[in-house]
N, C-alpha and C positions, 0 to 999 in steps of 0.2 A: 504494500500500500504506500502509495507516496507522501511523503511528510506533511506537506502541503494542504494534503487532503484532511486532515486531523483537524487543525486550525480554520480550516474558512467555512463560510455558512455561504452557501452559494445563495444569491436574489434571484429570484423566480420572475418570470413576467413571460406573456403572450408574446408568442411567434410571428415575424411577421414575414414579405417575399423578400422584405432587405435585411434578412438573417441565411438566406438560401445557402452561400459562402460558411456563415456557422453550420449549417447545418451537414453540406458536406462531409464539413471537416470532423464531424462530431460521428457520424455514420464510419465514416474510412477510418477512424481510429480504433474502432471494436474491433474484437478477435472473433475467429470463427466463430467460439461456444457462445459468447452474444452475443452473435447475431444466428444462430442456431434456435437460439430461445426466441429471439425478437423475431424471426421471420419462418421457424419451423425447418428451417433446411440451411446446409451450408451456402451463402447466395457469395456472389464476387466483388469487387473492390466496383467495375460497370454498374451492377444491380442497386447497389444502395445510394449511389449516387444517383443514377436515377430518381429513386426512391426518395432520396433531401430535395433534388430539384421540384419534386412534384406535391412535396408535404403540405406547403402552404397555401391551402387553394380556398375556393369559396364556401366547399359542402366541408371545410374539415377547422377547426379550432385547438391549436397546438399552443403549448406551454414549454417553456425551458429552465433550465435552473444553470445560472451561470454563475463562474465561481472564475474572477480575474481576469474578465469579460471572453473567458472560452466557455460552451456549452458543455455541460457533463449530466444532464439528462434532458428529457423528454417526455412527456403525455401528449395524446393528440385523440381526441376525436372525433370521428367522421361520421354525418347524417348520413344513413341510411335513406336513399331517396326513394320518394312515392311510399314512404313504410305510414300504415296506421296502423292503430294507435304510432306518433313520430315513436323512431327508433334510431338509434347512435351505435356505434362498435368503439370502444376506445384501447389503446396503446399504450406502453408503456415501458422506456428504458434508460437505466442509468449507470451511468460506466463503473465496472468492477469497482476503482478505486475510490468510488464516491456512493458507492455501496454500502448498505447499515449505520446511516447517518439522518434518517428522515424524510431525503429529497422524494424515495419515491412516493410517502404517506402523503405529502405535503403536494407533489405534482397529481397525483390522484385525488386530491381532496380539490385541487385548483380545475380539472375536469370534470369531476362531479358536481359543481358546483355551476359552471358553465352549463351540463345537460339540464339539469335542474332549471335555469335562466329561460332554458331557450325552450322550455316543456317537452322536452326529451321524457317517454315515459319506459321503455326499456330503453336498457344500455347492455350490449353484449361483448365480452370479454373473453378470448378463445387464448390458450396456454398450454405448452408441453405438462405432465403431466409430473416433470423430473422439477419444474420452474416456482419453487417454492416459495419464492419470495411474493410472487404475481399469486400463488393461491392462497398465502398468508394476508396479502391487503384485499382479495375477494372476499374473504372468511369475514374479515375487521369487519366491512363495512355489511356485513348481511349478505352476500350477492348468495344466489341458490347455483347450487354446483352440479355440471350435468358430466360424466363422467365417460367419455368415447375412448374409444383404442387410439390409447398414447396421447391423446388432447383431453382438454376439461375449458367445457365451456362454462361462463358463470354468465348469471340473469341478475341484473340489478336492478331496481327500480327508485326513479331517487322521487322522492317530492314535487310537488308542483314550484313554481316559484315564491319567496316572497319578499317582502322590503330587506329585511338583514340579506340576504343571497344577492339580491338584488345591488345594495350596497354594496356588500363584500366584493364583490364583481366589479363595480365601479371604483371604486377605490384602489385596490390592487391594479385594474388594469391600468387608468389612470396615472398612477406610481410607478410605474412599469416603463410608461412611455416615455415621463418627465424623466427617469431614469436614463432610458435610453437616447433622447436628445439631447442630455445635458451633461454625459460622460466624459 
């Protein structure tokens, strides 16, 4: 684990297309095994690149937790279109070394939080079956765990919206931006 990592509280704030360069570079620095977890197969150094170029789009709502203005995780997620009741899939990864420090509790509460905003009434969450970190913050928050060969889907369902979410979403985003325009 690197020293570094012990000491800083990375600031979280919303993704946006002029982070695409972070996001790259945050993808191409994973090792196989995460991105084994994060993508279900070993994909290549092309694939995830891709994959950052394409993250920030209009049906998707992503989060980052940067720590010394590099990204070192991620939550994102994506409206399922044409779904009723709405329906969301959401993501979620954070680099080994910044691993068991919070970010990913805190970036999953920051997307939960959004689906909640935007009347998302399911949220689906698909997981190796080995990724225990992803079925330990399923567990946390209630999600119902559906159990397939080698994957486990989880079923969340978050609340409607209300003024504190409502706020809390403002504010953080808000903080986020001023953040990032005035670094």
């Amino acid at each position: 684990m690197r020293t570094e990592a012990l000491h800083v509280r990375p600031d979280i704030r919303r993704l946006w297309q002029s982070d695409k360069f972070n996001l790259i570079d945050f993808f191409s620095r994973t090792d196989l095994q995460t991105r084994q977890l994060r993508f279900f197969s070993e994909v290549n150094d092309d694939y995830v690149t891709s994959y950052a170029e394409g993250l920030v789009s209009s049906d998707t709502v992503a989060y980052g937790a940067f720590a010394d203005q590099a990204l070192c995780g991620i939550s994102e997620m994506r409206i399922l279109p044409d779904s009723s009741p709405r329906s969301a899939e959401i993501a979620l990864l954070v680099e080994p070394a910044w691993q068991e420090r919070g970010i990913g509790d805190a970036l999953f509460d920051r997307v939960l939080t959004a689906a909640q905003n935007r009347s998302i009434r399911t949220i689906y969450m698909l997981c190796l079956k080995e990724n225990k970190r992803m079925l330990h913050l399923a567990k946390k928050y209630d999600a119902v765990l559906h159990l397939d060969t080698g994957a486990v889907e989880a079923e969340l369902t978050p609340p409607g919206p209300t003024p504190m979410s409502l706020f809390y979403e403002m504010f953080t985003e808000t903080r986020g931006y001023l953040h990032l325009m005035f670094r």
